[in-house]
N, CA, C and O atoms as CSV, one atom per row, in Angstrom:
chain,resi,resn,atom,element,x,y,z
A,1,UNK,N,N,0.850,-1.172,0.000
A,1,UNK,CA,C,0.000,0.000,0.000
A,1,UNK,C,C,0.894,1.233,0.000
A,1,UNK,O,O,2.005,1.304,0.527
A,2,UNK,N,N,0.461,1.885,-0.451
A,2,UNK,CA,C,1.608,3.785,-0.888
A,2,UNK,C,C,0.553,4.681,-0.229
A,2,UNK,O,O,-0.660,4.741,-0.430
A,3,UNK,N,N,1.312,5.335,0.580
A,3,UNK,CA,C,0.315,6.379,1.196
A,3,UNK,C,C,1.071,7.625,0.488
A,3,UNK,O,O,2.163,7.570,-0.078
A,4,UNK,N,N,0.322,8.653,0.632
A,4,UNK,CA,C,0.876,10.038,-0.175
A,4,UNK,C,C,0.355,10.351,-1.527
A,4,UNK,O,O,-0.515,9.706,-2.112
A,5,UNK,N,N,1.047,11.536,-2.024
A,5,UNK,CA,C,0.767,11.609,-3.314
A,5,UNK,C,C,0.067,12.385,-3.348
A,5,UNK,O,O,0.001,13.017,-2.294
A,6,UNK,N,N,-0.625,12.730,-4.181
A,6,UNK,CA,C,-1.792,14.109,-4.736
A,6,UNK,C,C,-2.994,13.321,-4.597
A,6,UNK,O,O,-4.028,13.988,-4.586
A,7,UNK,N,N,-3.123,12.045,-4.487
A,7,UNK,CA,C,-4.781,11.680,-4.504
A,7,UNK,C,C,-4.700,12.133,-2.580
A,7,UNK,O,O,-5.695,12.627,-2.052
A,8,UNK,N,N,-3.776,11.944,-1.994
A,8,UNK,CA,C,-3.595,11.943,-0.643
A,8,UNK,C,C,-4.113,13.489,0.028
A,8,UNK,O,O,-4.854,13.843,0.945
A,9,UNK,N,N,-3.225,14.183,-1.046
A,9,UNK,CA,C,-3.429,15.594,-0.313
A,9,UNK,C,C,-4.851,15.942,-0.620
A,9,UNK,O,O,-5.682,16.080,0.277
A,10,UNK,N,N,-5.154,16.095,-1.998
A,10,UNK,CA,C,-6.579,15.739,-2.280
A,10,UNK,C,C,-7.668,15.708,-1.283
A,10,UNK,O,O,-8.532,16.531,-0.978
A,11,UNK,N,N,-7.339,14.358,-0.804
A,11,UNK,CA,C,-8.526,13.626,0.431
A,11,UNK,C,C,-8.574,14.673,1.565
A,11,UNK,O,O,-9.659,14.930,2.087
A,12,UNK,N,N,-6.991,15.533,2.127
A,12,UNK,CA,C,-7.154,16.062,3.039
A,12,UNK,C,C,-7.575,17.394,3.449
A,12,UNK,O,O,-7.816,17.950,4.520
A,13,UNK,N,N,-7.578,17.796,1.868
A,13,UNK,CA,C,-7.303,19.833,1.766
A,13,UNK,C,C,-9.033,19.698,2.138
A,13,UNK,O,O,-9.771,18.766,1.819
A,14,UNK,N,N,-9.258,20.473,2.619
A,14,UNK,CA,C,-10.792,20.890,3.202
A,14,UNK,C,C,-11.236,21.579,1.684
A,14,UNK,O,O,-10.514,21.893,0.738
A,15,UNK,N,N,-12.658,21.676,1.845
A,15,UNK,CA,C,-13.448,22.602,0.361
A,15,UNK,C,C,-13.631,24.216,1.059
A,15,UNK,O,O,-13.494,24.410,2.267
A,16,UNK,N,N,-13.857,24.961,0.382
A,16,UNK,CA,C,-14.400,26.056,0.839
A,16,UNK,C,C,-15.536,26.063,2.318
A,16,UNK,O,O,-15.525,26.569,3.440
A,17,UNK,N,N,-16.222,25.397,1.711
A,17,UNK,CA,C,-17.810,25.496,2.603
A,17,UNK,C,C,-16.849,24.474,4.102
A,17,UNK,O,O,-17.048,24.650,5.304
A,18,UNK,N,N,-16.129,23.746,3.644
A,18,UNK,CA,C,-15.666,23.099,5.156
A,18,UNK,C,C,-14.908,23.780,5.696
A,18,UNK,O,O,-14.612,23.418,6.835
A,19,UNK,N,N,-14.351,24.855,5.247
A,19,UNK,CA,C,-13.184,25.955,5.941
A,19,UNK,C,C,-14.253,27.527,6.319
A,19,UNK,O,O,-13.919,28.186,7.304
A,20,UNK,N,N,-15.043,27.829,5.775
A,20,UNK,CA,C,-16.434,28.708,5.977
A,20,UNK,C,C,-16.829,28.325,7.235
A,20,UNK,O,O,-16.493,28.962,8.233
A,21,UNK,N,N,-17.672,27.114,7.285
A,21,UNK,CA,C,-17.876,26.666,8.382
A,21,UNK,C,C,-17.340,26.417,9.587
A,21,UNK,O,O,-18.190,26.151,10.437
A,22,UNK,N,N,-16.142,26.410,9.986
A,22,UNK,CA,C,-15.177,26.680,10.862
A,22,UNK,C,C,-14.806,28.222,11.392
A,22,UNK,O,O,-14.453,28.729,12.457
A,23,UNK,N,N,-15.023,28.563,10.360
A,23,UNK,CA,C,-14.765,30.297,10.991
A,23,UNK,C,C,-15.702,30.899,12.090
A,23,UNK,O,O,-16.764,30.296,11.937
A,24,UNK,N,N,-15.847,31.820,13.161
A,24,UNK,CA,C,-16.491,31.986,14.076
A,24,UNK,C,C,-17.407,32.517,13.341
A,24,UNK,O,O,-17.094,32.758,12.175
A,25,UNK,N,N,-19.105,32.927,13.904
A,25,UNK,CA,C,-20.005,33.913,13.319
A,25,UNK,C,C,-19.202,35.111,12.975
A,25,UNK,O,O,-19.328,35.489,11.810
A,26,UNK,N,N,-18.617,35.608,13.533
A,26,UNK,CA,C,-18.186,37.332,13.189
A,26,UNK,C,C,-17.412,37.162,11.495
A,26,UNK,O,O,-17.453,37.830,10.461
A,27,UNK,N,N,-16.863,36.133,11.845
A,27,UNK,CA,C,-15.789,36.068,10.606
A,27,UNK,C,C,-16.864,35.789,9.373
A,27,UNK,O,O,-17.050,36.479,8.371
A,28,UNK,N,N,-17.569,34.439,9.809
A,28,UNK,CA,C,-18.331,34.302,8.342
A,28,UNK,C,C,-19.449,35.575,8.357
A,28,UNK,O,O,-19.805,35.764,7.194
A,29,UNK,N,N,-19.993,36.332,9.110
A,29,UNK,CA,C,-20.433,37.263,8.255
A,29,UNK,C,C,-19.998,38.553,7.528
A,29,UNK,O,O,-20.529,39.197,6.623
A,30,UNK,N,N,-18.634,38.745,8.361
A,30,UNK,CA,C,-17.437,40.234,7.627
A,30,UNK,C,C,-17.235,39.648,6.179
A,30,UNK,O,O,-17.113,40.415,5.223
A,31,UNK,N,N,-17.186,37.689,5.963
A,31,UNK,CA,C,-17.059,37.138,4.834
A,31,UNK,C,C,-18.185,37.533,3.893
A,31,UNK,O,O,-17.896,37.976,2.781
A,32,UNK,N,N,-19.588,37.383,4.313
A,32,UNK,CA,C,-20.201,37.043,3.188
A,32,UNK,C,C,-20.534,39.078,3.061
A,32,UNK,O,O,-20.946,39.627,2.039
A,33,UNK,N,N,-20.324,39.538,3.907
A,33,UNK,CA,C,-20.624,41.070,3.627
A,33,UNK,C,C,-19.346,41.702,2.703
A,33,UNK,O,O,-19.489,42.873,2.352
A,34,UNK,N,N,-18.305,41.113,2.353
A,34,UNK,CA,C,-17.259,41.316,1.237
A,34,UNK,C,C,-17.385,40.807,0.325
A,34,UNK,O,O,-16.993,41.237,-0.760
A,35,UNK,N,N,-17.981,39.723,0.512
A,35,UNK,CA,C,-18.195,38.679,-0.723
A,35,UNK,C,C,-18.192,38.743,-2.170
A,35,UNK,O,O,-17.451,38.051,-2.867
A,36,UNK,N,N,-19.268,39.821,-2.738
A,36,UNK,CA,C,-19.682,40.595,-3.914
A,36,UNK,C,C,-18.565,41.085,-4.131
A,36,UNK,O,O,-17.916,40.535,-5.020
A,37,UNK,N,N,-17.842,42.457,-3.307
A,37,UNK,CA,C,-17.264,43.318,-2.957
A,37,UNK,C,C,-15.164,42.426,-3.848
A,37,UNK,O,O,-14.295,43.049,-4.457
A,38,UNK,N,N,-15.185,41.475,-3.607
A,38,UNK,CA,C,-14.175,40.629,-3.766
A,38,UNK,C,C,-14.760,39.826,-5.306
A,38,UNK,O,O,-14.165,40.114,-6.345
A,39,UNK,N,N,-15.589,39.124,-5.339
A,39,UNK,CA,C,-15.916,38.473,-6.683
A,39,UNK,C,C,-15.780,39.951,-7.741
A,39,UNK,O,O,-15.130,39.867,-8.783
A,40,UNK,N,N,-16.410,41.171,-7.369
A,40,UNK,CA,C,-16.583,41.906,-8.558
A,40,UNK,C,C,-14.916,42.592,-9.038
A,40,UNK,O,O,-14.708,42.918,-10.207
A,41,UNK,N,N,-13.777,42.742,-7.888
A,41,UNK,CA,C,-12.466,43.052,-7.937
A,41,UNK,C,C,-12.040,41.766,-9.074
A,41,UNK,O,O,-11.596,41.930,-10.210
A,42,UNK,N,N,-12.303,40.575,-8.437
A,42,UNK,CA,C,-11.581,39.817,-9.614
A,42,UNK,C,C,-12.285,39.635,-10.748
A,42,UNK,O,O,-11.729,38.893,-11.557
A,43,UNK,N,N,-13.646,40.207,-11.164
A,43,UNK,CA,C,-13.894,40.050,-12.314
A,43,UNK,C,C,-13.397,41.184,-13.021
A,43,UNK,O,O,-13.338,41.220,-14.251
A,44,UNK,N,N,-13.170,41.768,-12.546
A,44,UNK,CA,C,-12.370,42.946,-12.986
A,44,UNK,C,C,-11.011,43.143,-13.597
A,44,UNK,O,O,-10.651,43.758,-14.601
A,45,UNK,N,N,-10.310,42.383,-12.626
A,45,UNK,CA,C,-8.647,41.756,-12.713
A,45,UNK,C,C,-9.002,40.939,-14.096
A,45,UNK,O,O,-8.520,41.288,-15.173
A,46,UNK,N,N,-9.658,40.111,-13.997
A,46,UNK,CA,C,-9.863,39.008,-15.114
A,46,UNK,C,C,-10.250,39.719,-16.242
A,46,UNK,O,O,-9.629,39.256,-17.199
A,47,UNK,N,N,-11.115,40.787,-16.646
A,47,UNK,CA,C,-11.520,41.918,-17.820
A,47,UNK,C,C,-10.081,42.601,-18.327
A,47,UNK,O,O,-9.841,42.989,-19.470
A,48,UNK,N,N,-9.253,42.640,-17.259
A,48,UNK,CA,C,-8.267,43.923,-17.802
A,48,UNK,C,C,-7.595,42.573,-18.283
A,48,UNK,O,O,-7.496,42.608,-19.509
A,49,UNK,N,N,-7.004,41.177,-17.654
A,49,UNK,CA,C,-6.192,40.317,-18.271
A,49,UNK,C,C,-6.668,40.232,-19.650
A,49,UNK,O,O,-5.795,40.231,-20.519
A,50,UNK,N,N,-7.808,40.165,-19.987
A,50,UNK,CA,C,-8.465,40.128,-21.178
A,50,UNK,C,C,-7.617,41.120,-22.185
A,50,UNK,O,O,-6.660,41.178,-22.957
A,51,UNK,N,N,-8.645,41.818,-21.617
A,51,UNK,CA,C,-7.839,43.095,-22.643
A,51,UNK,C,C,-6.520,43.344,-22.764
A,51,UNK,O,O,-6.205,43.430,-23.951
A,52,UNK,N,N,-5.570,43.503,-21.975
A,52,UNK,CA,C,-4.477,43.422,-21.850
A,52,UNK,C,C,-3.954,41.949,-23.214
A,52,UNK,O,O,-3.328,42.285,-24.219
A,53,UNK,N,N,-4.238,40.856,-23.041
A,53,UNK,CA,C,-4.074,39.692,-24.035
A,53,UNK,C,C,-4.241,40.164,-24.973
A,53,UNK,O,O,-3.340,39.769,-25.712
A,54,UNK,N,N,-5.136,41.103,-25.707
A,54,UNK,CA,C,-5.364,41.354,-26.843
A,54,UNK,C,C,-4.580,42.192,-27.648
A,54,UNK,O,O,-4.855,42.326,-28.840
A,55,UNK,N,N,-3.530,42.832,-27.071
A,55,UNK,CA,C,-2.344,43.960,-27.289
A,55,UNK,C,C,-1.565,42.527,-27.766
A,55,UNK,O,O,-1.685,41.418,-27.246
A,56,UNK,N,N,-0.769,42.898,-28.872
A,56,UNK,CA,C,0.257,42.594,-29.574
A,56,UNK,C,C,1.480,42.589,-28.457
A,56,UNK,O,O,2.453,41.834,-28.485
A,57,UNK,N,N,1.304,43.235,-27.829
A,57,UNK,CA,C,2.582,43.514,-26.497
A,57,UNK,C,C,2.303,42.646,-25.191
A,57,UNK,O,O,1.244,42.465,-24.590
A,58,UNK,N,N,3.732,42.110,-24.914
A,58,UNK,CA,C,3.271,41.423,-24.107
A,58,UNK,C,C,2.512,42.222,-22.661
A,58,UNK,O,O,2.424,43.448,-22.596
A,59,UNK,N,N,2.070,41.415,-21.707
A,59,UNK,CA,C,0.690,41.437,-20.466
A,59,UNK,C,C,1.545,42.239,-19.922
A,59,UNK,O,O,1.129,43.397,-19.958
A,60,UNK,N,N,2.482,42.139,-19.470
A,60,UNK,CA,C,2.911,42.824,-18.536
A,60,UNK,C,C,3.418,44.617,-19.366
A,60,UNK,O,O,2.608,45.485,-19.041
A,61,UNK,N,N,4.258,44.996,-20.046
A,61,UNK,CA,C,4.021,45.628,-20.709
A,61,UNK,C,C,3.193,46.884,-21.116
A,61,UNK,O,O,3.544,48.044,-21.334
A,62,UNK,N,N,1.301,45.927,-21.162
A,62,UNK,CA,C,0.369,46.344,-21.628
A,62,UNK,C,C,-0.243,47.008,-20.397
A,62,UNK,O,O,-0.983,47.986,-20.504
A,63,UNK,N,N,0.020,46.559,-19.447
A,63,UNK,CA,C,-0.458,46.907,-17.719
A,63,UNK,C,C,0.171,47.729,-17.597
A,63,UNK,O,O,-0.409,48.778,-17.317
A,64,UNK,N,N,1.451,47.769,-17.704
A,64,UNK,CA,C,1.950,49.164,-17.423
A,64,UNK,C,C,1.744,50.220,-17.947
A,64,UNK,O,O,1.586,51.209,-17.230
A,65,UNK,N,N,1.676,50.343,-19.566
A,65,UNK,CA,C,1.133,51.594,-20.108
A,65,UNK,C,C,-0.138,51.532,-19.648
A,65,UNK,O,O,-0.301,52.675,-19.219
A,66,UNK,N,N,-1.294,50.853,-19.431
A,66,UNK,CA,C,-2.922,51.348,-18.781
A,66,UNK,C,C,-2.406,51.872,-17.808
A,66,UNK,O,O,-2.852,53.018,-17.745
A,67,UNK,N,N,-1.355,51.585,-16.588
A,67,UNK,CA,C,-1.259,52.166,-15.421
A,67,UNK,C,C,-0.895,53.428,-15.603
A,67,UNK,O,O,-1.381,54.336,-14.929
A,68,UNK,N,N,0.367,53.700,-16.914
A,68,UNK,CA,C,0.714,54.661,-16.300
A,68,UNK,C,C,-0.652,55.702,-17.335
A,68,UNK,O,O,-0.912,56.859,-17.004
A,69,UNK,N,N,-1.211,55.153,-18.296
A,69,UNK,CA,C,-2.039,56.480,-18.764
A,69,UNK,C,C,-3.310,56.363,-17.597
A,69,UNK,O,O,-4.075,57.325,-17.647
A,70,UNK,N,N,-3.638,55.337,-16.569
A,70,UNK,CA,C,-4.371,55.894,-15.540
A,70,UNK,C,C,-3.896,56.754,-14.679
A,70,UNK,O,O,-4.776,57.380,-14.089
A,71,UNK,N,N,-2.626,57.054,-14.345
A,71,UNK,CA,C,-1.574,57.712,-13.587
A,71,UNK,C,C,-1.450,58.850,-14.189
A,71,UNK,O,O,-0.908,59.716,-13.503
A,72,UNK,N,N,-1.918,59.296,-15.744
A,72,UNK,CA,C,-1.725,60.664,-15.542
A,72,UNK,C,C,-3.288,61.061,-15.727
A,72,UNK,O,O,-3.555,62.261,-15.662
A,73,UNK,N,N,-4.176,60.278,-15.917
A,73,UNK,CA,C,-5.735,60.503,-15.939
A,73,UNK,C,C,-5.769,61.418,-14.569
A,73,UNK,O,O,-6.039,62.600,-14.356
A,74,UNK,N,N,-5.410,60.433,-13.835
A,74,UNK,CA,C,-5.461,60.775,-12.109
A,74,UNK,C,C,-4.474,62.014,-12.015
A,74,UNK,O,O,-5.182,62.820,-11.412
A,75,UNK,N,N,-3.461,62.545,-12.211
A,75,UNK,CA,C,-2.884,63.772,-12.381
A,75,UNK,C,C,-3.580,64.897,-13.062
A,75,UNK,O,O,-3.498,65.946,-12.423
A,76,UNK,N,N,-4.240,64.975,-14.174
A,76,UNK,CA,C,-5.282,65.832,-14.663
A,76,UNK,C,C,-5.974,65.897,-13.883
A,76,UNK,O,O,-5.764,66.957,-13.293
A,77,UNK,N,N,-7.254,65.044,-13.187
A,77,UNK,CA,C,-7.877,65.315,-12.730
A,77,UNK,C,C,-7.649,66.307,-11.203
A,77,UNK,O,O,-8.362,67.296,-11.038
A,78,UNK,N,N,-6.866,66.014,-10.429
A,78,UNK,CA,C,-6.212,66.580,-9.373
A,78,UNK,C,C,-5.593,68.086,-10.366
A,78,UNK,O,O,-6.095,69.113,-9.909
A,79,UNK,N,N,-4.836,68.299,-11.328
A,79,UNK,CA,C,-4.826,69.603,-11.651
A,79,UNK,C,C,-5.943,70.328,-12.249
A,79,UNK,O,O,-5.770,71.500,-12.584
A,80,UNK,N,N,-7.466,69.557,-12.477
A,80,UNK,CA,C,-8.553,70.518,-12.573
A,80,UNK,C,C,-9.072,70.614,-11.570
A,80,UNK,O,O,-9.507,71.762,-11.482
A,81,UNK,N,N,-9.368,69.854,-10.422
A,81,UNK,CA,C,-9.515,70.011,-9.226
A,81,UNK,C,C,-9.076,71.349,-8.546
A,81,UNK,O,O,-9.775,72.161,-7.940
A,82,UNK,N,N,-7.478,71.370,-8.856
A,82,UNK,CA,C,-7.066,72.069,-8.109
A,82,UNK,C,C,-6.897,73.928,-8.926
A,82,UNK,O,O,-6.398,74.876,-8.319
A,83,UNK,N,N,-7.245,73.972,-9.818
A,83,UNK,CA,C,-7.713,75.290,-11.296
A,83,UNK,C,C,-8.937,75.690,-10.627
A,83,UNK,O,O,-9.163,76.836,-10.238
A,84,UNK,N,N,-9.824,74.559,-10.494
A,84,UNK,CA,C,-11.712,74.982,-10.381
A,84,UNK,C,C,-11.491,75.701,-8.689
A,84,UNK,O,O,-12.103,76.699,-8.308
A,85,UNK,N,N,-10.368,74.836,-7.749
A,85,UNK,CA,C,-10.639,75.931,-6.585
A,85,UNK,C,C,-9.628,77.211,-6.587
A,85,UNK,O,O,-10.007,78.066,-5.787
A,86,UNK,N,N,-8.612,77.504,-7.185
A,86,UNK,CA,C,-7.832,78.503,-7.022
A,86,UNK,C,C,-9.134,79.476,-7.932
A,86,UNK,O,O,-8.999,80.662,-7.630
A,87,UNK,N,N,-9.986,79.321,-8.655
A,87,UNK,CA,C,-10.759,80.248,-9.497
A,87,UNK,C,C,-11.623,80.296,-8.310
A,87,UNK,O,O,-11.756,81.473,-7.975
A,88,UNK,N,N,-12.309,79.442,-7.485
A,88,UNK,CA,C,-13.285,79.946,-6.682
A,88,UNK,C,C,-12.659,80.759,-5.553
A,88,UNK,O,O,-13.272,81.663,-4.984
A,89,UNK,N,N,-11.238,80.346,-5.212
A,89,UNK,CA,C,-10.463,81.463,-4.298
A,89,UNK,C,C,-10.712,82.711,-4.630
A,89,UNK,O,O,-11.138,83.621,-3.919
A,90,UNK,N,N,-10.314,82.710,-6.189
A,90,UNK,CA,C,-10.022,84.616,-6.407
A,90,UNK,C,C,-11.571,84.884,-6.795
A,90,UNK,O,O,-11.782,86.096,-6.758
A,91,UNK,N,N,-12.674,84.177,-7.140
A,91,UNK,CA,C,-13.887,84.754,-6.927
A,91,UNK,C,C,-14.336,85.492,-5.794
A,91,UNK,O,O,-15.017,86.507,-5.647
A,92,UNK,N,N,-13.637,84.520,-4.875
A,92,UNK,CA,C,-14.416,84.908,-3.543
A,92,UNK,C,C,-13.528,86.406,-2.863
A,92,UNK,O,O,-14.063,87.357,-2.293
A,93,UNK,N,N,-12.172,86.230,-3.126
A,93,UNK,CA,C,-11.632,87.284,-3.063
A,93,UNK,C,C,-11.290,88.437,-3.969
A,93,UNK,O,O,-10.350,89.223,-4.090
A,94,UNK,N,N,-12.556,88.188,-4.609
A,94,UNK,CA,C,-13.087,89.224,-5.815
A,94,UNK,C,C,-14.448,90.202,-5.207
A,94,UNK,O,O,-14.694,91.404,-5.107
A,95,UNK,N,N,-15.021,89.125,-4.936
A,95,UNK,CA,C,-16.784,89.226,-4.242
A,95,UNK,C,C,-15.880,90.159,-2.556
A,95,UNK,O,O,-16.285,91.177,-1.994
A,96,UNK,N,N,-15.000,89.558,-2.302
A,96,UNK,CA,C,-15.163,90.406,-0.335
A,96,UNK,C,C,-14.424,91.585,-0.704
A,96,UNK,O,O,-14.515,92.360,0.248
A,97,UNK,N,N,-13.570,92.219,-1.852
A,97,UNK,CA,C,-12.762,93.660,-2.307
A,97,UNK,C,C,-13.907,93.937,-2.656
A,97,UNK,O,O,-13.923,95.023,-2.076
A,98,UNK,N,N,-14.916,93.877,-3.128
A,98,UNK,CA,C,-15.940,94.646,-4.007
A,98,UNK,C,C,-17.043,94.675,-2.807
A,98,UNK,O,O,-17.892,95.485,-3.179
A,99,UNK,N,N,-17.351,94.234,-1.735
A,99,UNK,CA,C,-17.701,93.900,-0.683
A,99,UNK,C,C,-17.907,95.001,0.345
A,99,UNK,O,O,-18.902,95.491,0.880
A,100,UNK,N,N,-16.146,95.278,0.450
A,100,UNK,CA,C,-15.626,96.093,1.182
A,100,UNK,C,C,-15.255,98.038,1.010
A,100,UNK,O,O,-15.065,99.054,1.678
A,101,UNK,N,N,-15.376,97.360,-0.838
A,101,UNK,CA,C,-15.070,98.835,-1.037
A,101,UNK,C,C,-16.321,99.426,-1.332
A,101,UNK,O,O,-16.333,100.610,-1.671
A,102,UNK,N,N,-17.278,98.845,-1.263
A,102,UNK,CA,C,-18.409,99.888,-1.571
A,102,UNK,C,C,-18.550,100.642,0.103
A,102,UNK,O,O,-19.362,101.545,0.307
């Protein structure tokens, strides 16, 4: 008889629902209240692998240019952010001189 092997480990690795079930109440419900929250991240991960595959360039590569043109998306936005309040600054210190000098 041969003990071991992959049919072995197999028999022993627990399933999901038998490792769920072990967790205290608090845990399985912080679980199932992430739940969505975690499936929809990796369907996500799994969309960009997609797309990413479809570039002539390799995956890794292709991730990096999305990152970095999300990296300057996110830089624009923070420099209109920061345009729309320096204009409401000098509005307002437009509105309290005109305020004051009447």
């Amino acid at each position: 008889m041969c003990v071991g092997g992959p049919a072995l480990v197999y028999y022993v690795t627990p399933t999901e629902e038998e490792l769920f079930k072990k967790y205290n109440p608090e845990l399985q419900k912080r679980s199932l209240e992430n739940r969505q929250a975690r499936q929809q991240e990796f369907d996500d991960y799994v969309n960009k692998l997609k797309e990413w595959s479809r570039s002539d360039k390799q995956i890794w590569f292709a991730a990096e240019e999305m990152a970095e043109k999300a990296r300057m998306e996110q830089k624009d936005k923070i420099l209109d952010e920061q345009n729309r309040l320096a204009a409401e600054v000098e509005r307002r210190r437009k509105e309290m001189r005109d305020s004051t000098v009447k």
